[in-house]
C-alpha distance (Angstrom), angle and dihedral (degrees) to the residues before:
residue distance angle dihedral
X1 . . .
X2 3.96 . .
X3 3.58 118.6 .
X4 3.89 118.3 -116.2
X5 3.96 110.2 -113.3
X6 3.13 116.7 -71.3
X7 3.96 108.2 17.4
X8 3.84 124.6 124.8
X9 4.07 111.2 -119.1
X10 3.89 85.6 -128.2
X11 3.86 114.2 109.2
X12 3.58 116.8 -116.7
X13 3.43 136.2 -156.8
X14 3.82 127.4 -124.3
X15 3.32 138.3 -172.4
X16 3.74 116.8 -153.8
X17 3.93 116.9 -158.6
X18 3.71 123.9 -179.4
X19 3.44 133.5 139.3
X20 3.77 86.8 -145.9
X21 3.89 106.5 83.5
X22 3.62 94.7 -168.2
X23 3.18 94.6 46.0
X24 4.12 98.6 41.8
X25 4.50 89.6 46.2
X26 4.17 90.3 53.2
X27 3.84 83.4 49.3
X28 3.73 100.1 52.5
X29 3.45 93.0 37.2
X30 3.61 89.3 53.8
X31 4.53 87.6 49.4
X32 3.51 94.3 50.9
X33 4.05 103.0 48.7
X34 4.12 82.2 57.8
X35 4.48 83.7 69.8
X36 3.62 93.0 -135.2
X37 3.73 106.7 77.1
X38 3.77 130.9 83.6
X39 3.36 103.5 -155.0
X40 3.98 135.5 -159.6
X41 3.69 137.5 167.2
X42 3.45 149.2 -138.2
X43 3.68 154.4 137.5
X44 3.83 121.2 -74.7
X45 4.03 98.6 -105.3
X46 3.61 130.1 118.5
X47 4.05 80.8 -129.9
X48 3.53 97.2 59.6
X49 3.51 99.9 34.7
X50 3.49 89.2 52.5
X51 4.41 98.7 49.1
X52 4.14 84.4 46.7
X53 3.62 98.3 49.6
X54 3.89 87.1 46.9
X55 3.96 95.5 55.1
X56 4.04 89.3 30.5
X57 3.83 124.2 30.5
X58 3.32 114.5 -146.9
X59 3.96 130.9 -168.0
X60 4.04 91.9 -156.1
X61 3.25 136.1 54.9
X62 3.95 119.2 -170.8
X63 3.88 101.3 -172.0
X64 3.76 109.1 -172.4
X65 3.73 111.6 -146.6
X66 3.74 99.7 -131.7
X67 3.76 91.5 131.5
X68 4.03 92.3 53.0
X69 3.96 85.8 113.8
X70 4.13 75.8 69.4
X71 4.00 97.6 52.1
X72 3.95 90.1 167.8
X73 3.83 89.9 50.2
X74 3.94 93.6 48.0
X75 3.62 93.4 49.2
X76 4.12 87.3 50.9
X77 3.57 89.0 52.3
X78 4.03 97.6 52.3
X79 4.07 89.5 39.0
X80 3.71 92.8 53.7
X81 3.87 99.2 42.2
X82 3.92 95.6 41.6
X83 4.27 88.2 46.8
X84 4.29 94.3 47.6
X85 4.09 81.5 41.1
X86 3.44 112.5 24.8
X87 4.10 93.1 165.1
X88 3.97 94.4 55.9
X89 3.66 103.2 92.7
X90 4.12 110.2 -132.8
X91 3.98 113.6 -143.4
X92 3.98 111.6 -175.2
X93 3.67 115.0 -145.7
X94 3.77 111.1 -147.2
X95 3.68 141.3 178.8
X96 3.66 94.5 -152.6
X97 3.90 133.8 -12.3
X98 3.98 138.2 -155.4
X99 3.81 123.8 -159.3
X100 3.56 94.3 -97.2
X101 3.99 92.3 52.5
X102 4.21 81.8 54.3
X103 3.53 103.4 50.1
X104 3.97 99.3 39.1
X105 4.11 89.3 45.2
X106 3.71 94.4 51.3
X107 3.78 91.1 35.4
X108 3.79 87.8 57.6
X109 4.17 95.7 52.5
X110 3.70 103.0 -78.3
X111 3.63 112.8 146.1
X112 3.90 99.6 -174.1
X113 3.79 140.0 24.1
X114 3.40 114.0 -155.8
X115 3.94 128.9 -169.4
X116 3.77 110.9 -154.3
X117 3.62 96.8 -174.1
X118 3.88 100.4 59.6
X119 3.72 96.0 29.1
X120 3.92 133.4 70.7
X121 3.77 127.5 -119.5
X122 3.64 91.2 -116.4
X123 4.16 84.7 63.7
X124 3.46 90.2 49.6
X125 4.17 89.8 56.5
X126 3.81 87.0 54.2
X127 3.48 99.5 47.8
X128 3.80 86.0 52.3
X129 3.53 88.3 57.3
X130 3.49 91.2 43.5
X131 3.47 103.8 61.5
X132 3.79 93.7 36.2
X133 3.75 90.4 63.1
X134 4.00 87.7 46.3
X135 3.35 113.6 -91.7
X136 3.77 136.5 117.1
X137 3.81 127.0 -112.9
X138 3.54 112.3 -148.8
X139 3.54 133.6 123.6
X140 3.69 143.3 -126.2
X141 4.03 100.6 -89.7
X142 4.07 83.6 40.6
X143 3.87 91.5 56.4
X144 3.48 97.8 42.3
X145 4.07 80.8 53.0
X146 3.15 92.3 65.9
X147 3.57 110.3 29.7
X148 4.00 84.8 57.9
X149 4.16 82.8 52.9
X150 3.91 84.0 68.3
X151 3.64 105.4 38.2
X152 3.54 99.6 55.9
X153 3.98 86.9 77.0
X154 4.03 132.6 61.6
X155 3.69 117.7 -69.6
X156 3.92 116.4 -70.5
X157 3.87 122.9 -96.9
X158 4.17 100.2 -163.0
X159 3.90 110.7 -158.9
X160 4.29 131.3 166.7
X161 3.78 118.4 -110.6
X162 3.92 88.8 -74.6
X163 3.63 102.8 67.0
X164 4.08 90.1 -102.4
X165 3.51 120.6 130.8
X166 3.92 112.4 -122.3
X167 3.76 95.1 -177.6
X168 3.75 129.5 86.7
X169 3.88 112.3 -132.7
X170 4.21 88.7 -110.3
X171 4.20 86.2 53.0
X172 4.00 85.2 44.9
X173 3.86 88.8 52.2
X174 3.91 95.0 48.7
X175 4.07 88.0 52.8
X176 3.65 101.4 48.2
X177 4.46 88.4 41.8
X178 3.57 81.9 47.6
X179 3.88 89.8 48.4
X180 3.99 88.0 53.0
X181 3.91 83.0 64.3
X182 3.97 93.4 -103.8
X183 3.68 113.7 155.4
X184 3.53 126.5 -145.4
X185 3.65 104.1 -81.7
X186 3.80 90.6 40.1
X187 3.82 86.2 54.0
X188 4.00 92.8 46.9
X189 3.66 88.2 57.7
X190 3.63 93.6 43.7
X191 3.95 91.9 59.1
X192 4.18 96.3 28.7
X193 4.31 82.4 -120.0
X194 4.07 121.0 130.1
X195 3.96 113.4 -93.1
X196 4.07 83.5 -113.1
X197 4.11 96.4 56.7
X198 4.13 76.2 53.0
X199 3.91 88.3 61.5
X200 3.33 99.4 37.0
X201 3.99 92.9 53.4
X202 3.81 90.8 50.0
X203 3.56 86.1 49.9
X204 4.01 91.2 57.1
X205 3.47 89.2 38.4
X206 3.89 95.0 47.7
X207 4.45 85.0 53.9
X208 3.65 85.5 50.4
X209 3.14 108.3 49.9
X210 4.08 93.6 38.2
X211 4.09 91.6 -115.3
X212 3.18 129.4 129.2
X213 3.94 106.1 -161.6
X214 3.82 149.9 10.7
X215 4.02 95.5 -85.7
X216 3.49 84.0 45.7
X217 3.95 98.4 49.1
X218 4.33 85.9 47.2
X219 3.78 90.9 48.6
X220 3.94 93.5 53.1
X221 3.72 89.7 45.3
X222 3.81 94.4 51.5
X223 3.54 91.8 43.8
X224 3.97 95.5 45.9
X225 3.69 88.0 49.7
X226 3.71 100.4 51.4
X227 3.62 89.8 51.1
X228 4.15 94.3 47.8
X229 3.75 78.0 54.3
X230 3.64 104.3 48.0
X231 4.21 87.1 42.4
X232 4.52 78.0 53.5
X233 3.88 86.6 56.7
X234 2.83 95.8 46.0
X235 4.20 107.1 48.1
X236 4.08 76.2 51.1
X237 3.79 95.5 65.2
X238 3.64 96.2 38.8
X239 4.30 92.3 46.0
């Protein structure tokens, strides 16, 4: 069988957890005629995901959201399995999302949100392949979820695990126009620099920060500036 365009030859190995059987068996079955998927299933709990990933490694998760009623309880499950196995990439399957649903999945260690009712299978193989090779799978409302997440607050100050501040103020101005949702060219304009100097920064800001990607970058930023806020609260209670 040809391979859709856009997939590596290489077999990959997915986990499949659902707590709807029917639903999870037409959905392997469905992987495994394509001849590139190892395929394994299980129930959507952290405790099952966690005994099959033990005996069985897999680089994939597909975690149906049939507990979404139970936000608190889906984000446990994706913060537990991505922490134990950090290197398995988590893809949430999802009838239907809302921004909160986008920012707290990714923000937990998904690496893809997926929506089987508007997309086909054949999307569904690339965005495996996708996230196994590293990226993210999001799209453009998803972003723009999460991008507005971080500029709703004050301009980002990025700094290492010591409190020191690793970017220069240009690099600091290219994250938080990038956390406006600017893209490159829009950002080029915005600081009268060539689209490539753009790239290149991100690049050197990417190695600095350890991240490998825009999602990545926004996540980091969000999650730096809820902490410099929670460390504000909390130098006001104690003053």
């Amino acid at each position: 069988m040809s391979l859709p365009p856009g997939l590596s030859p290489e077999t990959i190995s997915v986990l499949v957890a659902d707590s709807n059987q029917t639903q999870s068996q037409l959905l392997s079955s469905a992987l495994r005629r394509q001849g590139m998927f190892k395929v394994t299933r299980c129930r959507a709990e952290l405790s099952e995901c966690m005994s099959v990933l033990e005996a069985d490694p897999a680089d994939v998760i597909l975690l149906a959201d049939g507990v979404s009623h139970e936000r608190q309880q889906l984000y446990e499950l994706v913060r537990g399995t991505h922490s134990a196995h950090p290197n398995t990439a988590i893809v949430l399957l999802l009838d239907s999302y809302d921004r909160e649903l986008v920012v707290n999945a990714l923000r937990a260690g998904a690496r893809g949100l997926f929506c089987l009712a508007s997309l086909p299978f054949k999307s569904l193989c690339r965005c495996v392949s996708s996230v196994h090779q590293g990226q993210f799978w999001t799209n453009t409302e998803q972003m723009r979820f999460l991008v507005d997440a971080l500029s709703v607050g004050p301009a980002v100050h990025l700094v290492n695990s010591r409190g020191e501040v690793v970017l220069s103020p240009r690099e600091e101005q290219t994250v938080n126009l990038v956390a406006e949702g600017l893209n490159n060219r829009e950002i080029a304009g915005e600081l009268s620099i060539k689209e490539g100097t753009v790239k290149k920064s991100l690049l050197r800001i990417y190695d600095k920060l350890g991240v490998s990607n825009r999602v990545e970058l926004v996540l980091y930023a969000l999650s730096h500036r809820e902490e410099c806020a929670s460390e504000a609260k909390e130098e006001m209670v104690t003053s």
